[in-house]
FIDRENVEX-407548 format. One line per 4 residues: number of its first residue (from 0); their letters; for each residue x, y, z of N, C-alpha, C. Coordinates in pm, whole numbers, always signed. Layout:
! residues N
NUM) a) X/Y/Z/X/Y/Z/X/Y/Z | ...;
//
This chain:
! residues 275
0) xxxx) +11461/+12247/+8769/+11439/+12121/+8696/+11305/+12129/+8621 | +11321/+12129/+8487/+11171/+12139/+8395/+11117/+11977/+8466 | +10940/+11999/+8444/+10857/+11867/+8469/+10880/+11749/+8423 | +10930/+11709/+8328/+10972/+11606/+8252/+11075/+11539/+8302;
4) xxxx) +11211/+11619/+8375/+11291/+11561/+8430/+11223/+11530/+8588 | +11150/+11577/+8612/+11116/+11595/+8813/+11043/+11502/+8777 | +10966/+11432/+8711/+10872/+11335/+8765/+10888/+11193/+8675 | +10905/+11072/+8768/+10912/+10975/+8650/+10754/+10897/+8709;
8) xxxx) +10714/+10872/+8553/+10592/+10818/+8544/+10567/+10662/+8490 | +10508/+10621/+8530/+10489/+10487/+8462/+10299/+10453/+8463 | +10273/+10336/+8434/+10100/+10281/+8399/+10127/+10142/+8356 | +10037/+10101/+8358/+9982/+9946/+8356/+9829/+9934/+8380;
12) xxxx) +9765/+9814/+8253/+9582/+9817/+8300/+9610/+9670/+8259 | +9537/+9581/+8321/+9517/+9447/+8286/+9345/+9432/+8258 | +9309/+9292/+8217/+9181/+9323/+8208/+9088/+9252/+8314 | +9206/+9149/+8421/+9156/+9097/+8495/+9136/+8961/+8475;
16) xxxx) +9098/+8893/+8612/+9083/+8746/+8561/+8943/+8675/+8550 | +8870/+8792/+8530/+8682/+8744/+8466/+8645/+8807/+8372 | +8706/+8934/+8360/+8617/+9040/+8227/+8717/+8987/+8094 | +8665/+8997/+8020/+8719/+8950/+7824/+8821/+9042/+7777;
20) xxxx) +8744/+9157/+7849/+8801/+9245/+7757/+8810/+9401/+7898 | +8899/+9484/+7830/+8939/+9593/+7952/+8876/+9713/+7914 | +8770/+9779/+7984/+8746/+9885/+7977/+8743/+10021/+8023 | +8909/+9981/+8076/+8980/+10105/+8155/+9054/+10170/+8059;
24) xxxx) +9080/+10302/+8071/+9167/+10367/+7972/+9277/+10394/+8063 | +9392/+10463/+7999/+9493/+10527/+8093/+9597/+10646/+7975 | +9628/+10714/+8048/+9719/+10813/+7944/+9832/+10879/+8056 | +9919/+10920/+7997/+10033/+11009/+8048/+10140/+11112/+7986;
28) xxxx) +10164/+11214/+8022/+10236/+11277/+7915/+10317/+11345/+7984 | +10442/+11313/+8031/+10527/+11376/+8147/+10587/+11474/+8108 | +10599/+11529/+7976/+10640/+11671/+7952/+10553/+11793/+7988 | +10441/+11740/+8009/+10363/+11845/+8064/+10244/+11813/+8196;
32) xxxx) +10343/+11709/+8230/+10306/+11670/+8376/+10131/+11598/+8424 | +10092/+11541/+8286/+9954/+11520/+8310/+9962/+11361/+8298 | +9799/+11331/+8380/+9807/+11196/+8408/+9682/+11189/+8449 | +9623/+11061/+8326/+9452/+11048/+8285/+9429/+10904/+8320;
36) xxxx) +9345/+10866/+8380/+9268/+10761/+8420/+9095/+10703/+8416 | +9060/+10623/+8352/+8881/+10610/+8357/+8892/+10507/+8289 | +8745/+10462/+8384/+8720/+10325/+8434/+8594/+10328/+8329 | +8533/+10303/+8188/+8429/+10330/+8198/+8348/+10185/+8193;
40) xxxx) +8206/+10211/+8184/+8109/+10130/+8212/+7984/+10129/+8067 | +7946/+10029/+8068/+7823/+10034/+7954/+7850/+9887/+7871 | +7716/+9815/+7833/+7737/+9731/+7747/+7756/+9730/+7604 | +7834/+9590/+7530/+7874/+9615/+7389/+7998/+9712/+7401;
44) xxxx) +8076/+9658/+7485/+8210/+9736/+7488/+8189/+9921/+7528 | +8070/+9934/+7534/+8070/+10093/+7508/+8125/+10119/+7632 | +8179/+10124/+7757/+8240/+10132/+7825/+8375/+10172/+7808 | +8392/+10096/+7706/+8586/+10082/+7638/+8554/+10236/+7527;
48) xxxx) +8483/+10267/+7473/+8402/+10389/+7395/+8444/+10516/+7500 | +8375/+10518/+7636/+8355/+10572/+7708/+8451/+10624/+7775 | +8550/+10545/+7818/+8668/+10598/+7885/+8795/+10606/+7770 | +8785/+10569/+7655/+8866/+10596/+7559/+8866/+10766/+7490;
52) xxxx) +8709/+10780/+7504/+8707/+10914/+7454/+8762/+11007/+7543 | +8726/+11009/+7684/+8744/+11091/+7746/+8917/+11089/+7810 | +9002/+11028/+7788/+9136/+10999/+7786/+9209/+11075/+7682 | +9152/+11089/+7562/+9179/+11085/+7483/+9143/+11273/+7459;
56) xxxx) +9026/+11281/+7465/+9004/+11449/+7468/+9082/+11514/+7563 | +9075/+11476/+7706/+9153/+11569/+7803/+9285/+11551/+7762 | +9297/+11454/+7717/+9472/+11441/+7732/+9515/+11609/+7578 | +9457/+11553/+7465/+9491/+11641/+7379/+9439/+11775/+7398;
60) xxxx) +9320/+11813/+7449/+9293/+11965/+7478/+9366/+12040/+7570 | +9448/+11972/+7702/+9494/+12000/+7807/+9625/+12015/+7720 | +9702/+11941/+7653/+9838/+11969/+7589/+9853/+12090/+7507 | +9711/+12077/+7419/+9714/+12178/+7331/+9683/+12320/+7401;
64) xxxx) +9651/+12334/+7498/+9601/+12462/+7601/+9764/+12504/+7649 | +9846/+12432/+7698/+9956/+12472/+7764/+10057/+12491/+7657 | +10030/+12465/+7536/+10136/+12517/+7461/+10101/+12696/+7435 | +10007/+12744/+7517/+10024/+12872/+7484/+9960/+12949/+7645;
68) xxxx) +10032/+12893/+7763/+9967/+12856/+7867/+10031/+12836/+8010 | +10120/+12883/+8123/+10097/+12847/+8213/+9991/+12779/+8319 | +10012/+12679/+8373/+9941/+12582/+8443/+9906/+12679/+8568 | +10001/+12736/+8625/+10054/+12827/+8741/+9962/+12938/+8720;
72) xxxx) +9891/+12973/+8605/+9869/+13116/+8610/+9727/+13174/+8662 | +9694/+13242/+8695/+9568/+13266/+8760/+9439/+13304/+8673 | +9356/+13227/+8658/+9304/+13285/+8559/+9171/+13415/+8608 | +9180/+13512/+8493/+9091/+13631/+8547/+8976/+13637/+8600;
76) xxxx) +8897/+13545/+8563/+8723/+13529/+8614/+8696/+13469/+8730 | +8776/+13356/+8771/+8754/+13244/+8887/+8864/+13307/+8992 | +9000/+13314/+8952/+9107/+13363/+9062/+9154/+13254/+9086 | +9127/+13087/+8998/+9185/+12951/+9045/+9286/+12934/+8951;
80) xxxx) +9379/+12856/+9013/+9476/+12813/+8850/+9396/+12784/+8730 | +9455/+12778/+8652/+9470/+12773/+8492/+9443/+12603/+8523 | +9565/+12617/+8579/+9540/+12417/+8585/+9429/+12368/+8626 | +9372/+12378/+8721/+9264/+12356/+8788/+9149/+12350/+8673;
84) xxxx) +9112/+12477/+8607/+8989/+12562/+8491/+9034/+12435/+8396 | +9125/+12389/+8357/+9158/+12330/+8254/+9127/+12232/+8271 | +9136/+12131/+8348/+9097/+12021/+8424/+8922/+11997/+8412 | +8826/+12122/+8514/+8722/+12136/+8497/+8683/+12133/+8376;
88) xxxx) +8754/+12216/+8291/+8633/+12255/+8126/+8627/+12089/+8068 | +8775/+12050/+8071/+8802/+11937/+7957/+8664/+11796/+8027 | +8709/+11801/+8140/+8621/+11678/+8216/+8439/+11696/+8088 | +8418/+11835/+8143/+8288/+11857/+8077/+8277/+11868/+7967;
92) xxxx) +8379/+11913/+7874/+8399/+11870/+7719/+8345/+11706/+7722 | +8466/+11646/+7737/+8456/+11457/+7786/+8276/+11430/+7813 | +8222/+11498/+7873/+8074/+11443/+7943/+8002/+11497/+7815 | +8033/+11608/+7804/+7920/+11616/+7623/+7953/+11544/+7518;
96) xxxx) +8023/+11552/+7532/+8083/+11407/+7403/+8033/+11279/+7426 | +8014/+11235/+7542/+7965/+11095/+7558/+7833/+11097/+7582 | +7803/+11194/+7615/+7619/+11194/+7616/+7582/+11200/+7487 | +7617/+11263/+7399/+7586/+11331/+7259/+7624/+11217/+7238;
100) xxxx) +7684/+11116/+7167/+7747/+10977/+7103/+7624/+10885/+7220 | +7613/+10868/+7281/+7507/+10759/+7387/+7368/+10809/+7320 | +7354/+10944/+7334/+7193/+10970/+7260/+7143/+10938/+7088 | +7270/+10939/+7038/+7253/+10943/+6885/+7281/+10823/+6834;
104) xxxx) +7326/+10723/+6905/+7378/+10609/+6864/+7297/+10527/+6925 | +7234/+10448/+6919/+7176/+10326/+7017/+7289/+10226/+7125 | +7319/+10174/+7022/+7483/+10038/+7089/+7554/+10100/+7201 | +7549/+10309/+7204/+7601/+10345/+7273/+7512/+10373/+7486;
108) xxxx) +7408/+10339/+7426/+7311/+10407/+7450/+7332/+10367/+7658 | +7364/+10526/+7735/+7349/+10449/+7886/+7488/+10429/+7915 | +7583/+10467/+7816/+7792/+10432/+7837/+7807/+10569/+7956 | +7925/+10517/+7998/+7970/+10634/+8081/+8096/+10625/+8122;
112) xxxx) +8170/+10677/+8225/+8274/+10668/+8264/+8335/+10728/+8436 | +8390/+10679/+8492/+8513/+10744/+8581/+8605/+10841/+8549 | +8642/+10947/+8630/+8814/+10962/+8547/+8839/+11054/+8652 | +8974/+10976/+8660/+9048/+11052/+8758/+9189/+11135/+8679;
116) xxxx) +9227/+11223/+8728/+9347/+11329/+8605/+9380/+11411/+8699 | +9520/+11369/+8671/+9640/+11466/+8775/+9697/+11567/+8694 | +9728/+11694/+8671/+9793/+11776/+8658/+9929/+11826/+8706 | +10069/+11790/+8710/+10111/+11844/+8796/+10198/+11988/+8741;
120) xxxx) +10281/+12098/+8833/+10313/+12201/+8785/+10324/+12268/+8932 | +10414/+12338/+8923/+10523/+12444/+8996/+10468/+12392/+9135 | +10526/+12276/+9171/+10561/+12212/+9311/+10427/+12200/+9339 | +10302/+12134/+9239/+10194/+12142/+9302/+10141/+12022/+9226;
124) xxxx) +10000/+11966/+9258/+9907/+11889/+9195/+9752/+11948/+9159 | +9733/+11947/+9016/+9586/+12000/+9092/+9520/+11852/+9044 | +9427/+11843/+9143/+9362/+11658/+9059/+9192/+11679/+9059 | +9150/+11595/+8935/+8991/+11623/+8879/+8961/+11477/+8902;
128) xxxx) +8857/+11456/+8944/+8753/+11325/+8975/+8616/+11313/+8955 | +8570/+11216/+8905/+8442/+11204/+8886/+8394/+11083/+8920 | +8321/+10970/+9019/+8278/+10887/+9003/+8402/+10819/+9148 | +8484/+10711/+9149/+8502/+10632/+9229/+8656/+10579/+9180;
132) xxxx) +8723/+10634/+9099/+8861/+10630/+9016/+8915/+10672/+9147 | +9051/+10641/+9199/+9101/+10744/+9281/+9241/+10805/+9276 | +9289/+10872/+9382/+9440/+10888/+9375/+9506/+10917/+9535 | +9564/+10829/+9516/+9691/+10810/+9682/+9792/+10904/+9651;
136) xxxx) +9848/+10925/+9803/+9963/+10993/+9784/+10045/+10889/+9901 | +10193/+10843/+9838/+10246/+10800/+9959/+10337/+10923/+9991 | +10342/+10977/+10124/+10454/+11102/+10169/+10545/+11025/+10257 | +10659/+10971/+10272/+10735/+10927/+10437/+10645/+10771/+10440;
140) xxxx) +10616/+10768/+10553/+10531/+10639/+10556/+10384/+10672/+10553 | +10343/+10771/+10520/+10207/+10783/+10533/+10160/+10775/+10407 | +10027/+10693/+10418/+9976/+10642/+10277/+9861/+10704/+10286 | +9784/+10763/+10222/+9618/+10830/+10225/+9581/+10828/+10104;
144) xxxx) +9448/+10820/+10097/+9367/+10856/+9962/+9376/+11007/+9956 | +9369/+11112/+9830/+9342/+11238/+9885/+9242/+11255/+9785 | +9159/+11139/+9705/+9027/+11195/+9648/+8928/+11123/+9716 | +8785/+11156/+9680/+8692/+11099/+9752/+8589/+11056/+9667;
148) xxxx) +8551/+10891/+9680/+8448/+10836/+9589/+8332/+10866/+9554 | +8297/+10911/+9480/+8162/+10972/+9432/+8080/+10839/+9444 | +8046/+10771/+9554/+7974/+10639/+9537/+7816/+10667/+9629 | +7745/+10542/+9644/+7653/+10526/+9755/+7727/+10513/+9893;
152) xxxx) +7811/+10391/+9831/+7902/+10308/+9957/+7990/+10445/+10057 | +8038/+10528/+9948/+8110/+10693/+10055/+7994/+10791/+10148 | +7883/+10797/+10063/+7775/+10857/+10127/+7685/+10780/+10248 | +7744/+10682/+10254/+7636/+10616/+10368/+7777/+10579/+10497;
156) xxxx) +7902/+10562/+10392/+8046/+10564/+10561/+8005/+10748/+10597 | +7998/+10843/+10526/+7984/+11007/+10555/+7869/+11043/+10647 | +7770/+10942/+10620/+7658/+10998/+10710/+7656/+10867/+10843 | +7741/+10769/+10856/+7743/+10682/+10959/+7662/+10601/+10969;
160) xxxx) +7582/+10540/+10857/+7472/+10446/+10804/+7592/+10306/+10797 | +7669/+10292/+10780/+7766/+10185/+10800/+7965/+10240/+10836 | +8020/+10140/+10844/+8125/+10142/+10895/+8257/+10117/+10809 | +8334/+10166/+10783/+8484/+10164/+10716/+8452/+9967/+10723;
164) xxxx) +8505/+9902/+10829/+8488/+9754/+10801/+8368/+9744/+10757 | +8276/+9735/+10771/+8136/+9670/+10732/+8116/+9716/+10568 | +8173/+9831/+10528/+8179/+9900/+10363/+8263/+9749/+10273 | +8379/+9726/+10367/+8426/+9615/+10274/+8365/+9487/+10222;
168) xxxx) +8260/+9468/+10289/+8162/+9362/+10221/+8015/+9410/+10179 | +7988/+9518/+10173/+7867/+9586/+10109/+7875/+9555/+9972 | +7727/+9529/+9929/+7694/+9466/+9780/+7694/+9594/+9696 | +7689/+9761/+9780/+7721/+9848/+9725/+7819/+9900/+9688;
172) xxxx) +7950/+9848/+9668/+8060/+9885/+9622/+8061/+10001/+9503 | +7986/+9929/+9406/+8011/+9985/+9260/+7912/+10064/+9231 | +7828/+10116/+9304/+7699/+10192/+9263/+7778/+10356/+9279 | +7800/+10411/+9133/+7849/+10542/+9156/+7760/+10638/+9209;
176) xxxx) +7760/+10764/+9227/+7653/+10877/+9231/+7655/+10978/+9106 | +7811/+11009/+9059/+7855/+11050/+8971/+7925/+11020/+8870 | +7893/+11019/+8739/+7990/+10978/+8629/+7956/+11048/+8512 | +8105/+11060/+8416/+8136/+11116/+8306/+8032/+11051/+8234;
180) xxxx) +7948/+11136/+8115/+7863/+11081/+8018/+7718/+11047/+8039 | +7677/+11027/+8163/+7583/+10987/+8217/+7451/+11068/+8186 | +7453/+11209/+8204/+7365/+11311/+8211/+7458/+11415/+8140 | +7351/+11510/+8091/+7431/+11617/+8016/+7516/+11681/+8090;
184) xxxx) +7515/+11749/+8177/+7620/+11815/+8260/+7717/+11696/+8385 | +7778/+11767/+8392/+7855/+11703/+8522/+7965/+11778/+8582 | +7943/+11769/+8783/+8046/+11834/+8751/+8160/+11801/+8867 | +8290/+11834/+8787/+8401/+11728/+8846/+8442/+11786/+8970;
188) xxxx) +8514/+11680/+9080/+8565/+11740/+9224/+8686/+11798/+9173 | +8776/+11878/+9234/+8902/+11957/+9170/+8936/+11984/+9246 | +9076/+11980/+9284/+9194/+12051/+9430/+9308/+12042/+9387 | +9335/+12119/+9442/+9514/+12139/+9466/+9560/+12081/+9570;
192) xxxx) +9666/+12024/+9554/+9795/+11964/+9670/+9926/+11984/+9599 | +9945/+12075/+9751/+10116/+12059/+9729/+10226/+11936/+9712 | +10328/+11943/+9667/+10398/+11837/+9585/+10522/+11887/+9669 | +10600/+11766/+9733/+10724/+11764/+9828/+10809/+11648/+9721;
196) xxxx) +10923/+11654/+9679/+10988/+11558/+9643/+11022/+11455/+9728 | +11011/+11290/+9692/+10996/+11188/+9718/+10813/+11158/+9679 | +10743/+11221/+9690/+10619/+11172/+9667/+10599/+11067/+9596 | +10568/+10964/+9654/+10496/+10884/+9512/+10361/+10903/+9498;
200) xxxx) +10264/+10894/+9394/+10109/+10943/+9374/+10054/+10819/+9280 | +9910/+10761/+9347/+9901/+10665/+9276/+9759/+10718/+9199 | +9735/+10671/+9048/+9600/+10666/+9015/+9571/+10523/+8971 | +9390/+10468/+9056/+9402/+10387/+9032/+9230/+10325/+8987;
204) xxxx) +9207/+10241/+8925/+9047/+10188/+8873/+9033/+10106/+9006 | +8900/+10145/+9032/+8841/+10005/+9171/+8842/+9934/+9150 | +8920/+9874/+9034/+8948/+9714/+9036/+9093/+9686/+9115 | +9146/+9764/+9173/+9251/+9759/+9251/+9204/+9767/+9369;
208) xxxx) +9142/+9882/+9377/+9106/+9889/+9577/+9009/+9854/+9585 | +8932/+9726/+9515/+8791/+9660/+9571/+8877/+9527/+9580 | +8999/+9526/+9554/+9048/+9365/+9555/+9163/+9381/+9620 | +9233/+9484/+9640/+9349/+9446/+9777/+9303/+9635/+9897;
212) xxxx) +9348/+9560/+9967/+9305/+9652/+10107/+9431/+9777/+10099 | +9364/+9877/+10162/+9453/+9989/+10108/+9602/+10022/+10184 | +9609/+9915/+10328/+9763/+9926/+10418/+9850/+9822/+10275 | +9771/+9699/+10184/+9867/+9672/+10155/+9918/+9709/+10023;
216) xxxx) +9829/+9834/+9962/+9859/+9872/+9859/+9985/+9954/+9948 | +9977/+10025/+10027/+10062/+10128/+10054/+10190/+10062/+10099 | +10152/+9920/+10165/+10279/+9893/+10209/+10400/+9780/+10044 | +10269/+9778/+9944/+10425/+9704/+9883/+10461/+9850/+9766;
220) xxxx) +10371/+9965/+9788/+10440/+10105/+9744/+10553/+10169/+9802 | +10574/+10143/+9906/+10680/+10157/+10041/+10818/+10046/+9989 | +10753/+9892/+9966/+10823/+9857/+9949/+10934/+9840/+9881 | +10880/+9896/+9713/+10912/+9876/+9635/+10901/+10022/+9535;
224) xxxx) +10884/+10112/+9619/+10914/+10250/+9567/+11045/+10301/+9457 | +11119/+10205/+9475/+11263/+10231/+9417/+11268/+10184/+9255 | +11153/+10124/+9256/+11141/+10013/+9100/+11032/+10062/+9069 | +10928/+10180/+9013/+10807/+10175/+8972/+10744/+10108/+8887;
228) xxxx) +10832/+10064/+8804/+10770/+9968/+8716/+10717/+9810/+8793 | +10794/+9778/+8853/+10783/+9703/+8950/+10680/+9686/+8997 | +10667/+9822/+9057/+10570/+9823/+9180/+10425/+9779/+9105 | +10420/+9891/+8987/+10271/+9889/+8923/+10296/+9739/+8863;
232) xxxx) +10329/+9677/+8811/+10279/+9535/+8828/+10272/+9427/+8969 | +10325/+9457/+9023/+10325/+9363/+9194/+10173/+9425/+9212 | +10140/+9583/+9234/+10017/+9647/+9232/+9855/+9501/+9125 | +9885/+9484/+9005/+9800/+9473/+8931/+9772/+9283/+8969;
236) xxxx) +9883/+9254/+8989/+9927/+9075/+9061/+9826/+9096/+9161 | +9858/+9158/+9267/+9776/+9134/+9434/+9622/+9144/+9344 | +9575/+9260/+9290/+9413/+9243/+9255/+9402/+9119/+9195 | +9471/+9069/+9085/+9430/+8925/+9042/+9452/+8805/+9134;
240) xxxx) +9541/+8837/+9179/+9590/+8698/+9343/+9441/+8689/+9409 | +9386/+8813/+9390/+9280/+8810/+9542/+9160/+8797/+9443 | +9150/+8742/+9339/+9033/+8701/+9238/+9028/+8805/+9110 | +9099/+8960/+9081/+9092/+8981/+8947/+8932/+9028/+8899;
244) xxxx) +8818/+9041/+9010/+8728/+9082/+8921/+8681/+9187/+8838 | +8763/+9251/+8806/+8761/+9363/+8734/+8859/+9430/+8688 | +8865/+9485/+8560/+8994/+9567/+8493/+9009/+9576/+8626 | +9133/+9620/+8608/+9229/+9684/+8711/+9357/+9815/+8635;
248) xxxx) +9373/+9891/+8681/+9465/+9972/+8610/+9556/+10085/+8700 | +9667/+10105/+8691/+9743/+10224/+8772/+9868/+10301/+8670 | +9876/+10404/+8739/+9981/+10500/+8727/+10034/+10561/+8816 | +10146/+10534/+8836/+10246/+10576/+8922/+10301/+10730/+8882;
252) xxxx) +10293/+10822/+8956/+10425/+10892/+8954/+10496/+10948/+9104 | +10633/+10938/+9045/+10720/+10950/+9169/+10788/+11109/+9149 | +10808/+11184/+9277/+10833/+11313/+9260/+10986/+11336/+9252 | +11097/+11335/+9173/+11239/+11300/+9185/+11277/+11431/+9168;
256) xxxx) +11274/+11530/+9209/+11313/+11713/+9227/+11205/+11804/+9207 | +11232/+11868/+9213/+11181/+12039/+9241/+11102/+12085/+9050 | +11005/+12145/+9099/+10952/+12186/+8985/+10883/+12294/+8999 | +10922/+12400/+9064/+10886/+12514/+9080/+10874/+12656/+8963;
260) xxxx) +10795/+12701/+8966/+10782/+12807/+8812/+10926/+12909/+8847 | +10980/+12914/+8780/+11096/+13065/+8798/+11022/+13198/+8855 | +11030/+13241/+8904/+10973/+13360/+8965/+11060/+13494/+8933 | +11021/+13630/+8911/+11107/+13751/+8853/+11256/+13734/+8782;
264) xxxx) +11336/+13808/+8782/+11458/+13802/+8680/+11501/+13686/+8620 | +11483/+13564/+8707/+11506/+13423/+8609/+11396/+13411/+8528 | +11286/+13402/+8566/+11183/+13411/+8461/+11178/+13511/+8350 | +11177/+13601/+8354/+11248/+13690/+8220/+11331/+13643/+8134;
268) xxxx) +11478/+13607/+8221/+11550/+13568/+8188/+11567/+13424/+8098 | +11477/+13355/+8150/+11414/+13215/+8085/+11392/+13246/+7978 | +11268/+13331/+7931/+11172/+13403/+7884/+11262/+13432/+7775 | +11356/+13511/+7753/+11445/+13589/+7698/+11483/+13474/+7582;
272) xxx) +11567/+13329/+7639/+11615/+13204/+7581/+11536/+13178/+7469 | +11421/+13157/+7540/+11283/+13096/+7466/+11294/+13151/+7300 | +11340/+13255/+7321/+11271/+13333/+7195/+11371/+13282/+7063;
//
């Protein structure tokens, strides 16, 4: 089954029920299995600047790379996927671009961004993060985060300075450590996870998981797994039900077959068609 058929994708960003205006981006492109998310930040809209650019670069450099490109393939210098390298470079493309536009521009001046970006390809995920964007996986009934917040609020639950409950009312929620644009370099978290069909995978802006708790994100994903469209709005409702203070934004994708690379004589054989 090519990627396009194995995965159905959907998205939704609201702007919330206090901010004017939304300065979350979101992108998707299920023919080649990618899926872009960022939250950005900065005044005079430059926020909406911020995560627009960088949505917008990864999404087209990453497309334009695989049209001459396995995701799967190993690349010679590192020994990591292709997917993975691709992920990394573009993030840091994205961060010079917004530093360079913040330094030369004033209005821009201090913008930045989140971004979370899924890759998927031959029964796998590789996913890039920067900042506090995240991404769930529901497997069976088990719901988990499998990225980790680049925040204060993660570094002080990591070192046992406070507590999973006591984090949920910390005035430090939103204080990142890391973000796109910020400083000239940056550099993004990156992994691989394997991909089982049924998966659903969520990406989502902390305006979702600072406003509903994460059993009940998972449980109306459970619930309502069968309707994604569905779901990602019931998803974007609960953050505004529970006050809405902030964009909010998600993307769903659900794993509906096998997407494994052809391996020897079919791959040739593939190969052969192509031409």
């Amino acid at each position: 089954m090519n990627i396009q058929e194995a995965l159905e994708i959907v998205s939704q960003t609201h702007p919330g029920m206090v901010r004017s205006h939304n300065e979350d981006s979101v992108a998707f492109d299920a023919s080649c299995g990618l899926v872009v998310l960022a939250d950005g930040m900065g005044g005079y809209n430059a926020g909406e600047v911020a995560s627009g650019i960088t949505i917008s670069l990864i999404s087209t450099e990453i497309k334009h790379a695989l049209q001459g490109t396995c995701p799967a393939d190993k690349d010679e210098g590192s020994g990591e996927d292709v997917g993975m390298l691709l992920l990394r470079e573009n993030v840091q493309k994205a961060n010079a671009s917004i530093f360079q536009a913040s330094q030369s521009q004033p209005q821009y001046s201090g913008m930045g961004t989140t971004v979370v970006a899924g890759l998927f390809y031959d029964n796998r995920v590789a996913v890039a993060h920067v900042g506090d964007s995240r991404m769930y996986r529901l497997r069976g009934e088990a719901f988990e985060t499998i990225t980790r917040d680049h925040s204060l609020l993660q570094e002080q639950i990591d070192s046992g300075l406070i507590s999973q409950q006591d984090a949920r009312l910390s005035k430090n929620r939103n204080l990142v450590t890391r973000a796109v644009g910020i400083d000239a370099e940056v550099e993004a978290e990156v992994h691989v996870h394997d991909v089982q069909v049924g998966d659903i995978y969520l990406l989502c802006s902390d305006g979702l998981n600072d406003m509903v708790e994460d059993d009940d994100i998972g449980g109306a994903l459970q619930m309502l797994q069968s309707n994604l469209p569905l779901a990602a709005s019931q998803l974007i409702e609960m953050a505004n039900d529970n006050g809405g203070r902030d964009n909010v934004s998600v993307i769903l994708i659900k794993v509906n077959g096998d997407f494994a690379v052809p391996q020897g004589w079919l791959a040739k054989l593939l190969s052969w068609f192509k031409k």
